[in-house]
C-alpha positions in Angstrom: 158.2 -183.9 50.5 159.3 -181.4 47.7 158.3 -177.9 47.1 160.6 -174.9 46.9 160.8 -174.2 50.8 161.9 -177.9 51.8 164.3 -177.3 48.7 165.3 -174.2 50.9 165.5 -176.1 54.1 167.3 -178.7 52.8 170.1 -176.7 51.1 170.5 -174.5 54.5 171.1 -177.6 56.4 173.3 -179.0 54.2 175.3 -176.0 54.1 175.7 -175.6 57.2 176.9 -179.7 57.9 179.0 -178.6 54.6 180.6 -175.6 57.1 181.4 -177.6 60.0 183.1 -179.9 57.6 185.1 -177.6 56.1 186.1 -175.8 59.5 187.5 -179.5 60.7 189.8 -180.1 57.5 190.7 -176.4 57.0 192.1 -175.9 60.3 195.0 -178.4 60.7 196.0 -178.1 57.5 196.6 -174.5 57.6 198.2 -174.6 61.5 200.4 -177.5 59.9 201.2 -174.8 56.7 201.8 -172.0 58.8 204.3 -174.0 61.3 206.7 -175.1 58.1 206.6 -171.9 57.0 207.2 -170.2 60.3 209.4 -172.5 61.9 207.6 -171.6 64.8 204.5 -173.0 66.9 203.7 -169.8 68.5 203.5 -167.7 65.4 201.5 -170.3 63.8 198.5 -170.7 66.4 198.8 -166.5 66.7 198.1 -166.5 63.4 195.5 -168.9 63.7 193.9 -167.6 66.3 193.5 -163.9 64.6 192.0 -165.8 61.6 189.3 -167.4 64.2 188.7 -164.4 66.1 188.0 -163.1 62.3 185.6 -165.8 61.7 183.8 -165.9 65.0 183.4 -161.7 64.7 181.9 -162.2 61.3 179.0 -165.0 62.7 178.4 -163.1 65.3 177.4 -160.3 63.1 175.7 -161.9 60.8 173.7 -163.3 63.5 172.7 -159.8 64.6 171.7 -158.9 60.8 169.9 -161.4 60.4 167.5 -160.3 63.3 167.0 -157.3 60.5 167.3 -158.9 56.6 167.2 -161.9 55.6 170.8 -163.6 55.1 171.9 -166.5 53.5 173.2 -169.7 54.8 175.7 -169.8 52.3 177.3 -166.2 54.1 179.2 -169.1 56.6 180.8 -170.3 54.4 182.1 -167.5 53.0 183.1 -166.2 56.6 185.1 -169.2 57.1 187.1 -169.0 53.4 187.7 -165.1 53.7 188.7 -165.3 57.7 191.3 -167.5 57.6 192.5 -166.2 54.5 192.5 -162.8 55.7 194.0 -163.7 58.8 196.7 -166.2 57.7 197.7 -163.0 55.3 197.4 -160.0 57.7 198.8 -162.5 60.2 202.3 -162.9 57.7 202.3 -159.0 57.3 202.8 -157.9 60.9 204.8 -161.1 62.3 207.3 -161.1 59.2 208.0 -157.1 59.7 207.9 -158.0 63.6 211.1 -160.4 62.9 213.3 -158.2 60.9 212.7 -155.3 63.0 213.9 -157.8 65.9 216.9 -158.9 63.2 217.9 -155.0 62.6 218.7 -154.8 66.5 215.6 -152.8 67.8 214.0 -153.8 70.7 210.9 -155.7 72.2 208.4 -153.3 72.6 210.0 -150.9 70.1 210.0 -153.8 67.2 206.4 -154.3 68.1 205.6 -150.8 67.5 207.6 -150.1 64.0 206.2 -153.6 63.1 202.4 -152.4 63.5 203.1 -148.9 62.1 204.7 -150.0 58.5 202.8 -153.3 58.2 199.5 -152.0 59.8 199.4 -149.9 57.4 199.6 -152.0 54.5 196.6 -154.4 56.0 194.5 -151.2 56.1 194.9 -150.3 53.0 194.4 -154.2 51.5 191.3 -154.2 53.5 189.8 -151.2 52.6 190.1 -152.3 49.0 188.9 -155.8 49.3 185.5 -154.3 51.8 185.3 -152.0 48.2 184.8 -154.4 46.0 182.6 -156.8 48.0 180.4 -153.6 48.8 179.7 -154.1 45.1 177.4 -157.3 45.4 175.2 -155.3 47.4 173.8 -153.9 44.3 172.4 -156.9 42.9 168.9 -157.7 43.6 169.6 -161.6 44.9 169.3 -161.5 48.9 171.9 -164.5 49.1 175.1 -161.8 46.7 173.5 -159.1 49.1 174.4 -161.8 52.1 178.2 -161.6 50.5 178.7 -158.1 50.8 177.4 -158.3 54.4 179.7 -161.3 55.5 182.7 -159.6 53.0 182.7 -156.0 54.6 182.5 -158.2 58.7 185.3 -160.5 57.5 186.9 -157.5 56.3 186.9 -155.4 59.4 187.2 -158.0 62.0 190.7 -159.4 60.2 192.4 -155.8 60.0 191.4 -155.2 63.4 192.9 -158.8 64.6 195.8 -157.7 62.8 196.4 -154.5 64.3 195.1 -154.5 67.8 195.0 -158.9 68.4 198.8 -159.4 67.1 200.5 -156.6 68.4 198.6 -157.3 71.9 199.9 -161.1 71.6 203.4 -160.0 70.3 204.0 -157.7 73.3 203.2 -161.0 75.9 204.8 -164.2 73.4 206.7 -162.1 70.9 210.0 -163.3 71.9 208.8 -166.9 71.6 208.1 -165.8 67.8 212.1 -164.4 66.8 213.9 -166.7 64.3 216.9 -165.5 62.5 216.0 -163.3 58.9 216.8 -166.0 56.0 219.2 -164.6 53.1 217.5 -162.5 50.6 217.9 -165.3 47.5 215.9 -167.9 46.5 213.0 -168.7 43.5 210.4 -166.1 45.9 213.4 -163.5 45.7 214.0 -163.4 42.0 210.0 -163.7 41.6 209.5 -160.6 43.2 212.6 -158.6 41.8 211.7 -159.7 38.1 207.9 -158.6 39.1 209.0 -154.9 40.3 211.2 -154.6 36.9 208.1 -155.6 34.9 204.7 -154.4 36.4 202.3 -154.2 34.1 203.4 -157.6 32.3 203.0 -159.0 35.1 199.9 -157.7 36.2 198.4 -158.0 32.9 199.3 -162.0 32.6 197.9 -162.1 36.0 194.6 -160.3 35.5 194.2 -162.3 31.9 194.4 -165.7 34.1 192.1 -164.7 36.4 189.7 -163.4 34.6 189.8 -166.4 31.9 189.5 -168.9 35.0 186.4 -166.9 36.0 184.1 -167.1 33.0 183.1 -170.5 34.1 181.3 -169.3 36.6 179.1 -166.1 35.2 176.9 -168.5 34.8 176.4 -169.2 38.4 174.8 -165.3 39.5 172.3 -166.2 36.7 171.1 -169.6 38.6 168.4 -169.2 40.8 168.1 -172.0 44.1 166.1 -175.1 42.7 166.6 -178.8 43.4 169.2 -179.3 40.6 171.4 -177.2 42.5 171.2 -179.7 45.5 173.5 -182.6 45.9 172.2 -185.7 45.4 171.6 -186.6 49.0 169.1 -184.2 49.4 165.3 -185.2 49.8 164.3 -183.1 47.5 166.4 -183.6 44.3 165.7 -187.4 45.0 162.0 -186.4 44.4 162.6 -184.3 41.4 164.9 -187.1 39.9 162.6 -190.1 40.9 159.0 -189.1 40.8 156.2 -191.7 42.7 154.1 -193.6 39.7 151.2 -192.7 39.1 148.8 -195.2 40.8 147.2 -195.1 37.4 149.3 -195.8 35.6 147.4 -196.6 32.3 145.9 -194.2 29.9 141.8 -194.6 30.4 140.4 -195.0 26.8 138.3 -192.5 25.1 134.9 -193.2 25.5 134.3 -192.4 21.8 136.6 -195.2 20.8 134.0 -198.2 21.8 131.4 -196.2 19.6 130.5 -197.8 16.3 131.7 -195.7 13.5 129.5 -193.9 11.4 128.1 -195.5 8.7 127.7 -194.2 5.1 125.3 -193.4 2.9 124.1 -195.4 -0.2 125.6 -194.7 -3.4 123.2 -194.0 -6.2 124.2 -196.7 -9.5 126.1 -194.5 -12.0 124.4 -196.1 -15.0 121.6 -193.2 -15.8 119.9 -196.0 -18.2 119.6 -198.6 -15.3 115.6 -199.1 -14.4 116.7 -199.2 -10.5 118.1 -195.7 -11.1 114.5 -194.1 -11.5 113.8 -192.2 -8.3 117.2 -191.6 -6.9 117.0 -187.8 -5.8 120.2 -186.2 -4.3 120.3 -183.7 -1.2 122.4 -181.3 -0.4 124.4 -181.3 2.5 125.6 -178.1 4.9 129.0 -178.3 3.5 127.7 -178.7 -0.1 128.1 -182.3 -0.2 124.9 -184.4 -1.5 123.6 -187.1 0.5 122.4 -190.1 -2.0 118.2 -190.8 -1.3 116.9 -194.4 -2.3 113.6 -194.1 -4.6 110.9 -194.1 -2.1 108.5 -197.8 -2.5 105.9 -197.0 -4.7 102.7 -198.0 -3.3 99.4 -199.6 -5.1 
């Protein structure tokens, strides 16, 4: 079967194996990332966890969208990159600033509360600014960029509130399973960040010039529709397009004019003007202004 809706079909189902995939390597290797960095199994499954609950809010609304519009397949994915991400990140905020209000003596309940006040506020404000910018695929007419903004703005809003109502919830009931001693202020990520606040527009200009020279590649890929090139080779359909049926005739028929005999031409009249068989020859002329050569008719009697 080929066509542009099994093409469709067939690239929805394989994004969606593609997503389940992804979800079973992504997962332990970020709970594995987060418990070196952490020092902690707690903080690494609460962290975890809010980037899930992220996930899970976003599906759920694009589920009720799509009861509306029509949303792309390819919007899972998405979900599943920008949830985690956004809640592994927001997740690093509110514990970090959780642990050194713990190390500057405050208490439980109190270190929960300055934590979610300074760092809450800093994962608003991210989020607001990254639910901004994916507002702008909206604009495009492609339903599957407009299924980006949708799954961007829900992966947005479900991460900032996991990080400000989910963490400081669990931090209240296992925070105290979370506290590790503050490390010394030194290090390679230390003098990163100290030599970045000296230099802030250097660095934010190398930074910007990288990304932006790492994204050219890809313009290329808003301007390319869905068709069976863009499906790996597995898929039905691109094994169609690449390896057409033969033709069960597979031979050209031949013209019927070419078994005709060819035309045959006319006589040519002698060229010697004094030759006796000469007398008689007439010549007519032709549509096109060529002359047709007669023969001298048989004289009779």
């Amino acid at each position: 079967m080929g066509g542009q809706e099994e093409i469709s079909r067939q690239v929805g189902e394989q994004a969606r194996t593609d997503f389940l995939r992804a979800e079973a390597f992504a997962l332990p290797v970020v709970l594995l990332l987060l418990v070196l960095v952490y020092r902690r199994t707690v903080a690494a499954l609460l962290t975890v966890a809010a980037g899930l609950l992220s996930v899970l809010g976003t599906l759920a609304g694009l589920r009720l969208l799509a009861q509306f519009t029509e949303v792309s397949t390819f919007a899972a994915n998405l979900a599943l990159v920008l949830g985690l991400g956004l809640g592994v990140d927001y997740g690093l905020f509110v514990i970090n600033r959780y642990r050194e209000e713990r190390t500057a003596g405050h208490a439980h309940h109190d270190a929960v509360v300055r934590a979610t006040a300074a760092a809450g506020r800093t994962v608003v404000f991210s989020g607001v600014t990254v639910a901004v910018s994916l507002c702008s695929l909206a604009v495009f007419p492609f339903f599957f960029l407009r299924s980006f903004a949708y799954a961007g703005v829900l992966v947005v809003l479900t991460a900032v509130a996991g990080a400000v109502l989910f963490l400081p919830a669990a931090l209240g009931r296992w925070g105290r399973r979370v506290e590790r001693p503050a490390a010394p202020a030194s290090g390679f990520w230390h003098r990163t960040a100290l030599r970045t606040l000296r230099r802030p527009l250097l660095a934010g200009g190398g930074v910007l010039t990288v990304l932006t020279a790492a994204a050219l590649p890809l313009l290329a890929a808003l301007r390319t529709a869905r068709r069976t090139g863009t499906a790996p080779g597995n898929v039905l359909a691109r094994h169609r397009r690449d390896h057409p049926p033969r033709s069960r005739r597979s031979r050209r028929t031949p013209c019927r004019s070419s078994s005709a005999s060819p035309p045959t031409r006319a006589p040519t009249p002698p060229r010697s003007p004094s030759c006796p068989a000469c007398t008689g020859w007439t010549r007519r002329a032709g549509p096109t202004g060529t002359g047709t050569a007669l023969p001298p008719r048989a004289r009779t009697g």
